[in-house]
FIMIKOL-522150 format. One line per 3 residues: number of its first residue (from 1); their letters; for each residue x, y, z of N, C-alpha, C, O, CB. Coordinates in steps of 0.001 Angstrom, whole numbers, padded with zeros to 6 digits, always signed. Glycine has a CB too. Layout:
BEGIN
NUM = a = X/Y/Z/X/Y/Z/X/Y/Z/X/Y/Z/X/Y/Z ~ ...
! end
This chain:
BEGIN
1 = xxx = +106567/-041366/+082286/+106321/-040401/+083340/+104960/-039733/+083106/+104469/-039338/+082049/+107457/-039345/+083395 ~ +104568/-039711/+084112/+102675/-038937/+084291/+103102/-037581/+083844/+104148/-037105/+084285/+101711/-038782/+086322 ~ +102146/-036743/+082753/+102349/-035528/+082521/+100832/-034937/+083080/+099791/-034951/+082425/+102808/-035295/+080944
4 = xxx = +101019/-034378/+084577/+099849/-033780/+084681/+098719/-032336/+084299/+097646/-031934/+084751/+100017/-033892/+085537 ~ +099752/-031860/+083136/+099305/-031220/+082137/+098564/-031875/+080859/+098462/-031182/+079847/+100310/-030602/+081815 ~ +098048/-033174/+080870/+097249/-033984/+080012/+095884/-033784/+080319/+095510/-034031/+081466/+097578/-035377/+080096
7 = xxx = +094853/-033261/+079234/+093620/-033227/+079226/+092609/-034383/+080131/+091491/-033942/+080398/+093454/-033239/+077881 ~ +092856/-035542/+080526/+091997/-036191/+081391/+092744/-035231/+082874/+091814/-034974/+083638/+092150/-038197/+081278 ~ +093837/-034783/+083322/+094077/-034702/+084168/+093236/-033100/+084801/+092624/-032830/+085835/+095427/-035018/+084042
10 = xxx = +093539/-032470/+083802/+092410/-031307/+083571/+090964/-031060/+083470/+090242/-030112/+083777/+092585/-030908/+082677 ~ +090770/-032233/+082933/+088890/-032704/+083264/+088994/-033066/+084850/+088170/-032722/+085697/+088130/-034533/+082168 ~ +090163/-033824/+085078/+090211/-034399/+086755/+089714/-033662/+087650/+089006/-033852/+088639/+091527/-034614/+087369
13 = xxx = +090437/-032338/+086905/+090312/-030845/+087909/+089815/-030059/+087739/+090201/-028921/+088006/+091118/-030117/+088195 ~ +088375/-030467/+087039/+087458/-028998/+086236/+087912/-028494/+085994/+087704/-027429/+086576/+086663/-028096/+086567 ~ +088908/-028426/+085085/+089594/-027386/+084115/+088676/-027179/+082637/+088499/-026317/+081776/+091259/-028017/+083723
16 = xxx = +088456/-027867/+082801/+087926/-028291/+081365/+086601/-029414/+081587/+086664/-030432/+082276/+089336/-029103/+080411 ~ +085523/-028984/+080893/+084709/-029481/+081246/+083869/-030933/+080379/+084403/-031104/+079283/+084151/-028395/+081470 ~ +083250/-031481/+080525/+082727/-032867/+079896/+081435/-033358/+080522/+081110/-033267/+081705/+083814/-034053/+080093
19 = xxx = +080775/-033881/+079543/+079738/-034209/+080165/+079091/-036077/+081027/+078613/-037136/+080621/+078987/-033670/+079049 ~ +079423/-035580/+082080/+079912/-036646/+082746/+078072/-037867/+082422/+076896/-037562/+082226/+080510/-035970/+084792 ~ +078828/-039207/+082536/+078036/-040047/+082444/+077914/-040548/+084005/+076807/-040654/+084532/+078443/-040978/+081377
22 = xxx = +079176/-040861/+084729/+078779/-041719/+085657/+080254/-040928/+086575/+081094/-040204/+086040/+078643/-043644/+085133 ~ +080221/-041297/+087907/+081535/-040650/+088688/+081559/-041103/+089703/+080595/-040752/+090382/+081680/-039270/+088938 ~ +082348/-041874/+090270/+082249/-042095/+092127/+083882/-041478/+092623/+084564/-040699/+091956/+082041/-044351/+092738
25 = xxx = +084151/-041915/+093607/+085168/-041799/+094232/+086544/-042232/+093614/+087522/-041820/+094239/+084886/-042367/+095269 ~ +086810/-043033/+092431/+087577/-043624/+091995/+087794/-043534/+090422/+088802/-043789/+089764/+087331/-044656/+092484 ~ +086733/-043163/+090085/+086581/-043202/+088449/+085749/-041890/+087902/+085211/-041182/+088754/+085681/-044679/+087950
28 = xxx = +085633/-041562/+086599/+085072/-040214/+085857/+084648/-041136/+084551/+085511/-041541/+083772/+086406/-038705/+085507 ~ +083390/-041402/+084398/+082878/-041528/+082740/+082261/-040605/+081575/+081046/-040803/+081531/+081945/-042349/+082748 ~ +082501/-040068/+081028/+082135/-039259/+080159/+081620/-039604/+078821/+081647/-040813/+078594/+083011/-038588/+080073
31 = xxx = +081132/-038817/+077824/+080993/-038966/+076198/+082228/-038312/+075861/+082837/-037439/+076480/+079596/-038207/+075403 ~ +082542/-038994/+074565/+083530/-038721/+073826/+083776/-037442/+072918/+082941/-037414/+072014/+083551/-039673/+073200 ~ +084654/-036383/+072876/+083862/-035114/+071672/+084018/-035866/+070296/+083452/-035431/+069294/+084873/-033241/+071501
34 = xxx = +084841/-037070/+070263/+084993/-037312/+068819/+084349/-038903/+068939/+085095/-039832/+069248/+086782/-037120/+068164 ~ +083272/-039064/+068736/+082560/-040629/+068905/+083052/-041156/+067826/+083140/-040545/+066761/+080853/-040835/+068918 ~ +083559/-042808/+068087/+083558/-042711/+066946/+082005/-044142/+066880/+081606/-044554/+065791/+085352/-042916/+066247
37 = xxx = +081444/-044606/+068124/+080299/-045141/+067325/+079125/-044054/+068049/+079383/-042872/+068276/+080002/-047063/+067572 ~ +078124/-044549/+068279/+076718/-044622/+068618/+076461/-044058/+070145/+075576/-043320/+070576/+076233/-046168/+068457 ~ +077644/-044729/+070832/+077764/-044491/+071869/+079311/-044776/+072376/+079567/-045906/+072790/+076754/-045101/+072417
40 = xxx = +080178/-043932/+072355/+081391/-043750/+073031/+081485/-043018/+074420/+081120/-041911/+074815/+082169/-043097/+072157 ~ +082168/-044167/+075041/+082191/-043209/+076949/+083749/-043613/+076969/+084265/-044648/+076548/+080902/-044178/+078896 ~ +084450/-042304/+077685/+085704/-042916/+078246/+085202/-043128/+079731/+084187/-042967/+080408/+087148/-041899/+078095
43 = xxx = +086386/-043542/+079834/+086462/-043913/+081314/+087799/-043815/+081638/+088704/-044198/+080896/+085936/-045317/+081686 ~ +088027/-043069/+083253/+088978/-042557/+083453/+089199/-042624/+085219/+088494/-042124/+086095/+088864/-041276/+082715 ~ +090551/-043504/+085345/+090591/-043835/+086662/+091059/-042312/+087423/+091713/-041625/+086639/+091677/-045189/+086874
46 = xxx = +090857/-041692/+088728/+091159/-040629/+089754/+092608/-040870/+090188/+093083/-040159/+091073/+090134/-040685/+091043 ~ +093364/-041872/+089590/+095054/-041640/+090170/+095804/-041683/+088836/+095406/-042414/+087930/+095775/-043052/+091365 ~ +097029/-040801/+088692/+097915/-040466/+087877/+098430/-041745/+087162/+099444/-042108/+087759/+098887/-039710/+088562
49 = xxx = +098159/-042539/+086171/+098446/-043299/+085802/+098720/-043575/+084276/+097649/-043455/+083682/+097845/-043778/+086341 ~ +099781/-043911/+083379/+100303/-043405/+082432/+099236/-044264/+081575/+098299/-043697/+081013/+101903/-043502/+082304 ~ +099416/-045594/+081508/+098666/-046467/+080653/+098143/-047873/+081481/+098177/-047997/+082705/+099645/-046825/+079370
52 = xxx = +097697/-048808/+080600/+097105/-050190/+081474/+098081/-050643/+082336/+097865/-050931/+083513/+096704/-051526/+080562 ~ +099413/-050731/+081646/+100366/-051572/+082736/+101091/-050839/+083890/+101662/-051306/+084875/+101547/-052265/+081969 ~ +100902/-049508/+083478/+100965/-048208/+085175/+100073/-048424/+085871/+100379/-048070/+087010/+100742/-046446/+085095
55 = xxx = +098717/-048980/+085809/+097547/-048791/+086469/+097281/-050330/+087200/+096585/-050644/+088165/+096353/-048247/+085370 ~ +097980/-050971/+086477/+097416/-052427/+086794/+098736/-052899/+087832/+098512/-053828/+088609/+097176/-053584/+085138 ~ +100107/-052252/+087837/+101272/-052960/+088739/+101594/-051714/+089518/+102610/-051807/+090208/+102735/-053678/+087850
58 = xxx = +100865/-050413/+089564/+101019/-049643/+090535/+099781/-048636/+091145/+099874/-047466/+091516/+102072/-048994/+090111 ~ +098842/-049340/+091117/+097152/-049118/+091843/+097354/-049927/+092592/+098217/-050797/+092473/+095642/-049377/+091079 ~ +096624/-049797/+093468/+095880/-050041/+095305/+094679/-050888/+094156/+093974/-050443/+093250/+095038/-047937/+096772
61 = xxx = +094870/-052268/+094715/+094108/-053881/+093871/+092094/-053042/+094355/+091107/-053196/+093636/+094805/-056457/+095396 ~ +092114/-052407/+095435/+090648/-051827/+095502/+090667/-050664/+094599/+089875/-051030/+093730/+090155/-051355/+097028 ~ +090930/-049911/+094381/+090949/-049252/+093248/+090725/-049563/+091881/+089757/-049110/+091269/+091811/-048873/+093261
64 = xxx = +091871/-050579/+091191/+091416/-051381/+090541/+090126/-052310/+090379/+089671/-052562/+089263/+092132/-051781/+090617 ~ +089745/-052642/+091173/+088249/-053496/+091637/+087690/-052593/+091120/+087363/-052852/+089962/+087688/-053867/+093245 ~ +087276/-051085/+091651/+086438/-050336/+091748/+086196/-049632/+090551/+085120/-049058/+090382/+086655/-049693/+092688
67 = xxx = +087192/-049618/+089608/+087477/-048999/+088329/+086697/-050015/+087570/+085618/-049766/+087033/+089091/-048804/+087901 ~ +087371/-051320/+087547/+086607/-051715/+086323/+084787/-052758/+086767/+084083/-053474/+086056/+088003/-052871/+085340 ~ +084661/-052326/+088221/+083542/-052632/+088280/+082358/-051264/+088155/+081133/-051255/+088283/+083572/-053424/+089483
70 = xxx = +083063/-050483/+087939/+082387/-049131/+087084/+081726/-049286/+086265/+080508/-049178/+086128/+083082/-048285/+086459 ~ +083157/-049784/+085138/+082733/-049947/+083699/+081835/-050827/+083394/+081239/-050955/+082325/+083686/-050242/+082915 ~ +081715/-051625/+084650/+080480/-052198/+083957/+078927/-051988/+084775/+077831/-052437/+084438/+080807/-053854/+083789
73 = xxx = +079183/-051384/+085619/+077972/-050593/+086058/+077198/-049664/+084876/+076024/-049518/+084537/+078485/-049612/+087246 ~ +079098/-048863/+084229/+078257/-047959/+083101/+077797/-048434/+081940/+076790/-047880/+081499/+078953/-046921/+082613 ~ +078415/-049597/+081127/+077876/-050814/+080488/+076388/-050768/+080509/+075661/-050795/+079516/+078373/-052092/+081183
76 = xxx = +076038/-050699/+081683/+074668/-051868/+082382/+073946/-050387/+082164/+073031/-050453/+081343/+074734/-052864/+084570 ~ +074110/-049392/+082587/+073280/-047931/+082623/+073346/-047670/+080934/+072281/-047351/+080404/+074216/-046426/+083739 ~ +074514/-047789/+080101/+073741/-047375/+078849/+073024/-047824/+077959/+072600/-047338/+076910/+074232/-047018/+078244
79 = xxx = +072841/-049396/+078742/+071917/-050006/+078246/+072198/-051295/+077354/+071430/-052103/+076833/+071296/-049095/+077653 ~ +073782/-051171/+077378/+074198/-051651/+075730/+074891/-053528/+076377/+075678/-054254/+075770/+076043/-050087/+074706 ~ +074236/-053789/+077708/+074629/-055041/+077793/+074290/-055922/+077035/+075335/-056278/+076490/+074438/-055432/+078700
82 = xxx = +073259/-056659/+076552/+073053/-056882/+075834/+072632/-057406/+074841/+072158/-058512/+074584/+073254/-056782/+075954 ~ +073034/-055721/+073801/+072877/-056146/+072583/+074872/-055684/+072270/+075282/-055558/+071117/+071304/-055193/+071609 ~ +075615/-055542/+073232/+077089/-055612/+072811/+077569/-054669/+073043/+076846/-053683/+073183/+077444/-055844/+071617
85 = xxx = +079299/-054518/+073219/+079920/-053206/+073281/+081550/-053472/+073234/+082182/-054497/+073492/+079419/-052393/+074684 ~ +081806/-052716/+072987/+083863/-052978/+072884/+083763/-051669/+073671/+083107/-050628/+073639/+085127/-052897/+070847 ~ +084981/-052374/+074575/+085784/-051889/+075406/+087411/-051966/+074761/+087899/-052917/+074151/+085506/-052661/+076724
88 = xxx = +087959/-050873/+075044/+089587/-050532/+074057/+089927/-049570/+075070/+089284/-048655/+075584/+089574/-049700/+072104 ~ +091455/-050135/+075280/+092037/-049184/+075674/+093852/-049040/+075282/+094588/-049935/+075697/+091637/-049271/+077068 ~ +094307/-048145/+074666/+095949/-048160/+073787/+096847/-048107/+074977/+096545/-047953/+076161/+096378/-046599/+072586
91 = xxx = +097744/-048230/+074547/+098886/-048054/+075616/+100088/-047720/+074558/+100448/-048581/+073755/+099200/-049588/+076696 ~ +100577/-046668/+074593/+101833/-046263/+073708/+101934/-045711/+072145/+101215/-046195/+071271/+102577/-047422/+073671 ~ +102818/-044738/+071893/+102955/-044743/+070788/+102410/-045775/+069708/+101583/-045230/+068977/+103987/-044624/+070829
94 = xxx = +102586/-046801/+069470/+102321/-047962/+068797/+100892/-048520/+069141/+100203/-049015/+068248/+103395/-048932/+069109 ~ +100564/-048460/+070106/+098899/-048901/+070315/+098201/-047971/+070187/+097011/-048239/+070353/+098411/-049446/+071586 ~ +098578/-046257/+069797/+097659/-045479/+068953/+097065/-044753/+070374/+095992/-044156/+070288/+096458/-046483/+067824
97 = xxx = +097855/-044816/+071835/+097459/-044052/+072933/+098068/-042592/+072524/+099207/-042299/+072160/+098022/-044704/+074386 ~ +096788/-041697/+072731/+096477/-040043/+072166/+096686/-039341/+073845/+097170/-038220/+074003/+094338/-039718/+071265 ~ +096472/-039754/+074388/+096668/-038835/+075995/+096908/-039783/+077223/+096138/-040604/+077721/+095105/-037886/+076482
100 = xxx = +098350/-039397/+077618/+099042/-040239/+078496/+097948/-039937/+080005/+097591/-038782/+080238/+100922/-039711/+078594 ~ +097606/-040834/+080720/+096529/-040728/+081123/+095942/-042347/+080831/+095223/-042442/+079837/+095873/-039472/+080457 ~ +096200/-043658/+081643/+094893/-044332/+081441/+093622/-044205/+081264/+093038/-043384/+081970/+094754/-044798/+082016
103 = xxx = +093253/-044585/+080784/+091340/-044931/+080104/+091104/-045756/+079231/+091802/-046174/+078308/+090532/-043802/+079318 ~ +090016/-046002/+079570/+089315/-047168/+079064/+088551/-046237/+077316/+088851/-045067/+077081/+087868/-047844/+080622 ~ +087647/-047031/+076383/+086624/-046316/+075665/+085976/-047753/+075687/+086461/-048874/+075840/+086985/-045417/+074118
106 = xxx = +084801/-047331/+075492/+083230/-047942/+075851/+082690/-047644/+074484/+082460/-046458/+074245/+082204/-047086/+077260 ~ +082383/-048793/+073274/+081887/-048128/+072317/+080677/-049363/+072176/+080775/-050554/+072475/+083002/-047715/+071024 ~ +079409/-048545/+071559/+078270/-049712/+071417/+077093/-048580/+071139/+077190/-047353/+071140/+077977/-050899/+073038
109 = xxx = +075765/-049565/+070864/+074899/-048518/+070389/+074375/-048589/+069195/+073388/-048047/+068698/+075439/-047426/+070410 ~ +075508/-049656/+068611/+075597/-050272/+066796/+076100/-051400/+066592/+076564/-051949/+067592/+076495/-049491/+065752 ~ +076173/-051971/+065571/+077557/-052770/+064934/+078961/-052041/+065453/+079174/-050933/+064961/+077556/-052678/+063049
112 = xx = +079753/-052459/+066220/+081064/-050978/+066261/+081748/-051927/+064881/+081583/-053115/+064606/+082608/-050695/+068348 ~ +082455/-051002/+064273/+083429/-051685/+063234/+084648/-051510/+063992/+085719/-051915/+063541/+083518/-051000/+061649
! end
């Protein structure tokens, strides 16, 4: 279940603020407060969606389009096409997901380990 008391949902709603990288109608990219490379961006779809498999069997397929043709718009803007980048995103207790809330992380800038 979507808890819309979750910190992306609160950035959603200027509650809380971040310093945005990239934003359209569908998506929010930001820096990370805790990087862990060179360059960390989340990325964060505009509909209530718990993790990848909430987002991927209950999004509008243009939405989806539009989300992950973001990520690589923002890819392409930080420059890090390339020379490389990992893209990660958890889903659950067990995949180490910290805020229910789909998103992507965008890491590059370095070697990522």
């Amino acid at each position: 279940m979507y808890d819309n008391n979750n910190i992306f949902a609160k950035i959603l709603r200027n509650e809380i603020a971040c310093k945005k990288i990239y934003e359209d109608n569908n998506s929010l990219f930001f820096n990370d407060i805790n990087p862990q490379a060179k360059i960390h961006v989340l990325g964060i779809p505009k509909v209530n969606r718990v993790d990848f498999s909430d987002f991927i069997l209950n999004t509008d397929e243009k939405i989806i389009t539009s989300f992950f043709l973001s990520v690589d718009l923002v890819i392409d803007q930080l420059s890090i096409k390339k020379t490389g980048f990992r893209i990660i995103t958890n889903s659950g207790a067990d995949g180490g997901q910290e805020v229910p809330h789909f998103h992507v992380h965008i890491l590059g800038g370095e070697k990522v380990k």
